[in-house]
C-alpha positions in Angstrom: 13.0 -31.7 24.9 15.6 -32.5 22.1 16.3 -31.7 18.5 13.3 -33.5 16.2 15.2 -32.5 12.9 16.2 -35.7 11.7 12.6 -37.0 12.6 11.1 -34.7 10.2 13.3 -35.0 7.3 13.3 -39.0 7.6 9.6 -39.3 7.0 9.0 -35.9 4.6 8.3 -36.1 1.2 8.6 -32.3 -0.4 5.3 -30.9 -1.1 6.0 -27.4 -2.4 3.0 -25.0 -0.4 2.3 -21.8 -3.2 2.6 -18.9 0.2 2.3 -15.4 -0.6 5.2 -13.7 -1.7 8.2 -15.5 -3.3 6.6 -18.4 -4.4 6.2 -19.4 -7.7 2.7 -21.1 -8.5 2.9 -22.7 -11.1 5.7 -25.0 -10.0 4.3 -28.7 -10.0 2.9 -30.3 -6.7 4.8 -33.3 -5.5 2.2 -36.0 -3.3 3.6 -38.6 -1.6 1.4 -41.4 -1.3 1.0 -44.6 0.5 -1.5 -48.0 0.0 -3.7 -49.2 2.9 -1.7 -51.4 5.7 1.4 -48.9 5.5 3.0 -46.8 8.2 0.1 -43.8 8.5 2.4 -42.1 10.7 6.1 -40.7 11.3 8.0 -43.6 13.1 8.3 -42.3 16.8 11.4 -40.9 17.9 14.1 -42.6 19.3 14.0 -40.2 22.4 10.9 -40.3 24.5 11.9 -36.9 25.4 11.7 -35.8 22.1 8.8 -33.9 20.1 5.5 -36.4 20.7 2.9 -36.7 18.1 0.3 -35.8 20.9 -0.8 -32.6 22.5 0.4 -31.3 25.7 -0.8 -28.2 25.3 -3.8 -27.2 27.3 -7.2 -27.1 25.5 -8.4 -23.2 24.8 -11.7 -24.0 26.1 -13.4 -23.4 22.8 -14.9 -26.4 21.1 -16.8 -27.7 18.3 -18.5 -30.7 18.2 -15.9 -32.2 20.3 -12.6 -30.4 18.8 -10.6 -27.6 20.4 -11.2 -24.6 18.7 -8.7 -22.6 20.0 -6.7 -22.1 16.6 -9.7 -19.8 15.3 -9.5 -17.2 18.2 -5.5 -17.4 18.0 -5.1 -17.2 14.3 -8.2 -14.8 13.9 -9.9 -16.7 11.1 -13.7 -17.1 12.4 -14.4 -15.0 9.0 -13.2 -18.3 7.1 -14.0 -20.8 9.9 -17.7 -19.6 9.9 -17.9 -20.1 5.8 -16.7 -24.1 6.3 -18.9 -27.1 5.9 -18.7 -29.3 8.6 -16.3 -32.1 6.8 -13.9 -29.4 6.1 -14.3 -28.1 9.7 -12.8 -31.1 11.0 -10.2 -31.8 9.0 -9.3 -28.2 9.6 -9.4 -28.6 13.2 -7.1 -31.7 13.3 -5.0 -30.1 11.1 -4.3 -26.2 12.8 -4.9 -28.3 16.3 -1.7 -30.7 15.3 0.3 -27.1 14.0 -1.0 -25.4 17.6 0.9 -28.2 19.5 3.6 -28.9 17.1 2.6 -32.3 16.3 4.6 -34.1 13.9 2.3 -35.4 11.5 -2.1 -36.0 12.0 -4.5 -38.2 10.2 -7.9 -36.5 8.9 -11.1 -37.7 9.6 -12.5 -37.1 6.3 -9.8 -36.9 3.8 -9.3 -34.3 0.9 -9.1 -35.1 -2.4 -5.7 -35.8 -4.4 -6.5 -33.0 -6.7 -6.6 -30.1 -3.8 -3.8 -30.9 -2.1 -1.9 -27.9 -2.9 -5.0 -25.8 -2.3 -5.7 -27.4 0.8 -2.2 -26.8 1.9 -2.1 -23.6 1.2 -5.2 -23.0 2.5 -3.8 -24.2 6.0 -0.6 -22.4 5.6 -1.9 -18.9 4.9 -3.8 -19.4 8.0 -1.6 -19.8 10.2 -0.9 -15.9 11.0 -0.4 -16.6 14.6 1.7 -20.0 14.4 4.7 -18.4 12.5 6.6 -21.7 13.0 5.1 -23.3 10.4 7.4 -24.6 7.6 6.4 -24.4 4.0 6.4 -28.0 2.7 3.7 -30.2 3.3 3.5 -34.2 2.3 0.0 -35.4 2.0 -0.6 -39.4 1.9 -3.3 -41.0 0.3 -3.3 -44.4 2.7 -6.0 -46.8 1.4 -5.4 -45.2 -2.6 -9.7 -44.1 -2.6 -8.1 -40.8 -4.2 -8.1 -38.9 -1.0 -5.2 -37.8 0.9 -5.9 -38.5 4.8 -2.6 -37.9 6.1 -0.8 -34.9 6.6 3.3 -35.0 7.7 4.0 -31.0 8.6 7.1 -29.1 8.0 8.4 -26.2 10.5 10.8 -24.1 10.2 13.8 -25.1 11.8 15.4 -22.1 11.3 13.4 -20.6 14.4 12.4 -23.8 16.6 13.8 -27.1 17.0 11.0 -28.0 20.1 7.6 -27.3 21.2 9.1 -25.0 24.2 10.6 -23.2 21.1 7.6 -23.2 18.9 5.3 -21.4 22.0 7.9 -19.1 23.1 8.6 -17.3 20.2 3.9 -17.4 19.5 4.7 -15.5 22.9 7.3 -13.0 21.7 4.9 -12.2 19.2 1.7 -11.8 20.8 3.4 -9.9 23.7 4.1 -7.5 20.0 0.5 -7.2 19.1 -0.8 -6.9 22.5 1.7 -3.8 23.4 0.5 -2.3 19.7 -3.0 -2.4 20.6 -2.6 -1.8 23.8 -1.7 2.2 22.7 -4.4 2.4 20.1 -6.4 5.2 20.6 -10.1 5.6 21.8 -11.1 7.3 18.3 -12.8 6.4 15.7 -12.5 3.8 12.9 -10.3 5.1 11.0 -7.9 6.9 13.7 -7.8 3.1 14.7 -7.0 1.6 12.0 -4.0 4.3 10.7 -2.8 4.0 14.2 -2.4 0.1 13.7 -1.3 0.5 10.0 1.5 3.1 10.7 2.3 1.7 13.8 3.4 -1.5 11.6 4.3 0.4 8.6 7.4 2.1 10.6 7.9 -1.0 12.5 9.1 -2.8 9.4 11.6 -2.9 6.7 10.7 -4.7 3.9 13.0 -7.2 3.6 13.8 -11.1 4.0 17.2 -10.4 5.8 15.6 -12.1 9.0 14.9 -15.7 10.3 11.1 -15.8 9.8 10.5 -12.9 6.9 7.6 -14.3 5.9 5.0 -13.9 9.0 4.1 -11.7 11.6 6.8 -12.4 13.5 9.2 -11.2 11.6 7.2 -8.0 10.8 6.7 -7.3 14.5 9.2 -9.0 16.2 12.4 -9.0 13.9 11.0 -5.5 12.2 11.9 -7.2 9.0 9.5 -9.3 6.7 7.6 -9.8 2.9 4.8 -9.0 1.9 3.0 -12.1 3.7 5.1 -10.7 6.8 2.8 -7.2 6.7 -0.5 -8.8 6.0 -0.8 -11.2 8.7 0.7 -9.0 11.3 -1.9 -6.1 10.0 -4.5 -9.2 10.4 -3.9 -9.9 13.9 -3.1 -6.4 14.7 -7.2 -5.7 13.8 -8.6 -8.5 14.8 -6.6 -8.2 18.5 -8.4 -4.9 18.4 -11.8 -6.0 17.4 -12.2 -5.5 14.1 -13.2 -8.3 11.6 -10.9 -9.1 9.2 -10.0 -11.1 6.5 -7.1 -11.5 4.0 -7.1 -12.4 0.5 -4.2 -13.6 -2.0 -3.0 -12.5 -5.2 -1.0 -11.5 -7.7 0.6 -8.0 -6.8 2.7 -6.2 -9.7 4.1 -9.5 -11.2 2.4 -12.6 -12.1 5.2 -14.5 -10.7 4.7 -14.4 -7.2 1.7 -14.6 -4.8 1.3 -11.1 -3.1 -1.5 -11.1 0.7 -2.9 -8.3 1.8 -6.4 -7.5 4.1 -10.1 -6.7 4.3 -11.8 -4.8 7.1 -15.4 -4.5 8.2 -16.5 -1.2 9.2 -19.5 -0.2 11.1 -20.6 1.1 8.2 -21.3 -2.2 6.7 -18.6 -1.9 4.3 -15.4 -3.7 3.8 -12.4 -1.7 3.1 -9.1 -3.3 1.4 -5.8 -2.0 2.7 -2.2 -3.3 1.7 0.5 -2.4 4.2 3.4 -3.5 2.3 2.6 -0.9 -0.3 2.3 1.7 2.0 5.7 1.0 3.7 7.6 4.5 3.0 11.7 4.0 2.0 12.5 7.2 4.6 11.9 5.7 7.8 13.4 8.7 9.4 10.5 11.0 8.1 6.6 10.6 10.7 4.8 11.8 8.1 5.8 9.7 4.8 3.4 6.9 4.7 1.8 5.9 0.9 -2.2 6.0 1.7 -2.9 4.9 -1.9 -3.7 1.3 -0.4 -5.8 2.3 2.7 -9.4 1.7 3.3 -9.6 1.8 -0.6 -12.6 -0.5 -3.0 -11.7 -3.7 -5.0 -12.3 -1.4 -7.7 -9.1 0.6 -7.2 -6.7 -2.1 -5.8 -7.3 -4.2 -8.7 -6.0 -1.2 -11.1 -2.6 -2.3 -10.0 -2.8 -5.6 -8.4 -3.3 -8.0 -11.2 -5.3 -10.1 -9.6 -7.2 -11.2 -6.5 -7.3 -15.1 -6.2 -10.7 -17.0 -4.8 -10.4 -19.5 -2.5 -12.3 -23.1 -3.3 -13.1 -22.9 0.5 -14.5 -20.0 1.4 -15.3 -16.6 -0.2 -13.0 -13.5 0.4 -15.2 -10.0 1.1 -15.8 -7.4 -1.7 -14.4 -4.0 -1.1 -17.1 -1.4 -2.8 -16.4 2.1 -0.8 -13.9 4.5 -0.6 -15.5 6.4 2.1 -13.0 5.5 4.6 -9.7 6.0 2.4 -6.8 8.4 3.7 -7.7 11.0 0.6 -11.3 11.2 1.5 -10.8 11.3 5.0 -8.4 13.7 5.1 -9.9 15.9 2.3 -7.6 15.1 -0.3 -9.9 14.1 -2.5 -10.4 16.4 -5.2 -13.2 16.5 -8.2 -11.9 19.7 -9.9 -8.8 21.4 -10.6 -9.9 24.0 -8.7 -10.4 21.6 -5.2 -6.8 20.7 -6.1 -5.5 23.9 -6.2 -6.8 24.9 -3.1 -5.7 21.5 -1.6 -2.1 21.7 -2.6 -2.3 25.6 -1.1 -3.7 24.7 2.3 -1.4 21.5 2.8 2.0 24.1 1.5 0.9 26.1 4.1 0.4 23.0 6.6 4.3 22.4 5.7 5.5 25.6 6.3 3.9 25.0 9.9 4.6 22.0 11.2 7.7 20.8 9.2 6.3 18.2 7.3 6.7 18.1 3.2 4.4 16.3 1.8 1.0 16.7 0.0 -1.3 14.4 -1.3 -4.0 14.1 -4.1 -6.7 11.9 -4.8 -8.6 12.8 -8.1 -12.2 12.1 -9.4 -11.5 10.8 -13.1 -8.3 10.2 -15.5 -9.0 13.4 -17.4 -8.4 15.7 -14.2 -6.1 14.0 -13.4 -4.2 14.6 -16.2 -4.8 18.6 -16.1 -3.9 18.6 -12.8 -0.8 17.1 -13.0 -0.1 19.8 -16.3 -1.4 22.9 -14.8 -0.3 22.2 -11.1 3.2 20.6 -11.7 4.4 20.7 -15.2 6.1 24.0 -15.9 5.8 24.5 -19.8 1.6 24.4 -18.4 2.3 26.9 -15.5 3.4 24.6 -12.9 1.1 26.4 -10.3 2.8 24.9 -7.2 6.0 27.1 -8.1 3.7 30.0 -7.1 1.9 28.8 -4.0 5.7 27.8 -2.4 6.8 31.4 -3.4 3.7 32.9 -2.2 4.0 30.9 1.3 7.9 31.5 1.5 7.3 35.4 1.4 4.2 34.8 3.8 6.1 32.8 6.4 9.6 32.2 5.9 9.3 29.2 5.4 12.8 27.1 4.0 11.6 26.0 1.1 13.8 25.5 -1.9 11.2 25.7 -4.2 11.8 22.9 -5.9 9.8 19.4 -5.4 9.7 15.8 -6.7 6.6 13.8 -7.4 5.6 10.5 -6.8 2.7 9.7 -9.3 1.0 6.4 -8.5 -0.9 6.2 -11.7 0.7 5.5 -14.8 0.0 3.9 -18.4 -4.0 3.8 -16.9 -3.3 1.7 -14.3 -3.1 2.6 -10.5 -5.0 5.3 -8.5 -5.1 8.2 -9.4 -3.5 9.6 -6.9 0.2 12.5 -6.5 2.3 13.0 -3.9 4.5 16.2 -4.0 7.6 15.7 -2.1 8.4 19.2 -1.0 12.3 19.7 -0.6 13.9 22.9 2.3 17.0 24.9 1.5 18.6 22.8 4.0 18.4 19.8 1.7 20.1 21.0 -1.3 23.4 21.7 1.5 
């Protein structure tokens, strides 16, 4: 099967599609559009060999009224599938089935107006979690001018595949990735699951777009290199390979700039939990036991101190997070609703340090005011910096080869972010 290339970019017009991460939106949508009686298709190619505009890939065996489903299962999206009316449904299902098989362009059955083409499209692209082939510019035709676009030319990333063999062997590098993660997941409970699945893709990955495909799955789990977008959909088919249901909502992260994604969970609890993977990714990869657990399992509530802002889809409705039963502090008892908790939480995880190597402790707190006098009492000197005395104390107890000195990392900061502290502990050995 040869190059298709110059097919694509002969019949494109540039539709700019607003992903997560990098992406500016509030650049302007460009719509091509063309009257009834034009060409509603890409001209065919030249080659009979090359890409065809028709499936050859085997149906999935799923099916609604009459469409392959498939794309649901694969891209794990019967959260947002189940939430569709049945107009959208099928225009959905063209659309992911003609992505699925690499088709170069499909025609919708009902249409979608002018006006949400750049939802739409985005819509479709931030879907596609499993079909990391998928290029980034869309061109949406309007073919009898009624003021909905009915055709949809798609972009891929060339970059990565240049044929349908292309565009399925590398969905099959990266599902043989997920499979192999969840594969070693661990017969615990929900959470052990889940931080198995986070870290296991947390240490897996470099933030980064020095890759070919940095912003999917592929290159988180595959290349071990990837954005923001990157994390969130591989964390999204990591849980949903596993069984959990998922979901994953767009934003704004720390600048209003850029599009930020990260992911919801459903618990047996009944609750749904927000965790955001690229914010946990530690800078010391070197180092098991440096993860940032601000951003697991945590409410809406608490994300949204930081992350400026979670969008709403026009299609479907993204979960609520309202607990923080299952978050890292509270889980591992962390959490902390007096200074008192703290100090004897900073004491026992010292001690932890002094046994197993490790350097790190970790607060939660209760309300802005603790949090404040723990941060004076336990860490600032001129306020007794109580830690000082704990290390010493351990050190004489132990022999442990701590320094005595320590960094912090304090995720809260002009009232916004949790309000959480992480003491880096540092050894004699460091300061050599």
């Amino acid at each position: 099967m040869k190059k298709f290339l110059a097919i694509i970019l002969a019949v494109c017009l540039v539709m700019t599609v607003f992903s997560a991460c990098g992406k500016n939106i509030d650049e302007p949508v460009q719509t091509g559009s063309v009257n009834s009686g034009d060409v509603t298709a890409p001209p065919a190619p030249d080659d009979p060999a090359s890409v065809s505009t028709q499936s050859t890939l085997p149906p999935s065996g799923d099916e609604w009224n009459g469409y392959d489903i498939g794309f649901v299962a694969d891209n794990g999206i019967k959260y947002i599938w189940d939430q569709l009316g049945d107009e959208l449904k099928a225009d959905v299902a063209v659309v992911m089935n003609a992505i699925r098989n690499v088709e170069l362009s499909c025609n919708l059955p009902y249409g979608v107006p002018i006006e949400q083409s750049n939802d739409f499209c985005s819509f479709i692209y931030n879907m596609c979690m499993d079909y990391t082939y998928i290029g980034t510019s869309f061109n949406c035709r309007d073919s009898d001018n009624d003021g909905y676009f009915d055709i949809i030319v798609i972009p891929y990333n060339f970059e990565i595949i240049m044929t349908q063999e292309d565009a399925w062997r590398i969905t099959d590098e990266l599902n043989a990735a997920v499979d192999a993660i969840v594969a070693d997941m661990p017969q615990g409970t929900e959470y052990e699951q889940i931080m198995y699945l986070h870290n296991a893709l947390v240490f897996g990955t470099d933030y980064g777009e020095n890759c070919t495909n940095p912003f999917t799955a592929y290159g988180a789990l595959v290349e071990h290199m990837s954005t923001c977008q990157g994390y969130a959909d591989a964390m999204h088919l990591l849980l949903d390979r596993a069984g959990y249901e998922t979901v994953f909502a767009v934003g704004h992260g720390n600048s209003d700039a850029f599009t930020h994604k990260w992911n919801y969970v459903h618990l047996s609890d009944g609750n749904w939990y927000a965790l955001d993977p690229t914010w946990a990714d530690p800078e010391e990869k070197n180092d098991k036991y440096y993860v940032n657990y601000d951003y697991f399992l945590i409410s809406d509530e608490v994300l949204l101190q930081d992350h400026l802002e979670k969008f709403e889809s026009i299609y479907y409705s993204t979960p609520t997070a309202t607990s923080m039963d299952m978050c890292y502090h509270v889980q591992e008892g962390y959490y902390v609703t007096s200074y008192e908790e703290a100090y004897a939480s900073a004491e026992e995880q010292v001690r932890k340090c002094a046994e197993n190597g490790s350097r790190y402790i970790y607060l939660r707190i209760s309300d802005e005011d603790l949090y404040t006098e723990i941060h004076h009492k336990l860490l600032v000197t001129e306020y007794g910096g109580e830690l000082s005395g704990i290390i010493k104390e351990v050190v004489e107890e132990t022999g442990a080869d701590f320094s005595g000195r320590w960094s912090t990392y304090r995720a809260h900061k002009d009232g916004k972010g949790p309000l959480c502290i992480m003491v880096t502990l540092r050894y004699n050995s460091d300061e050599e």
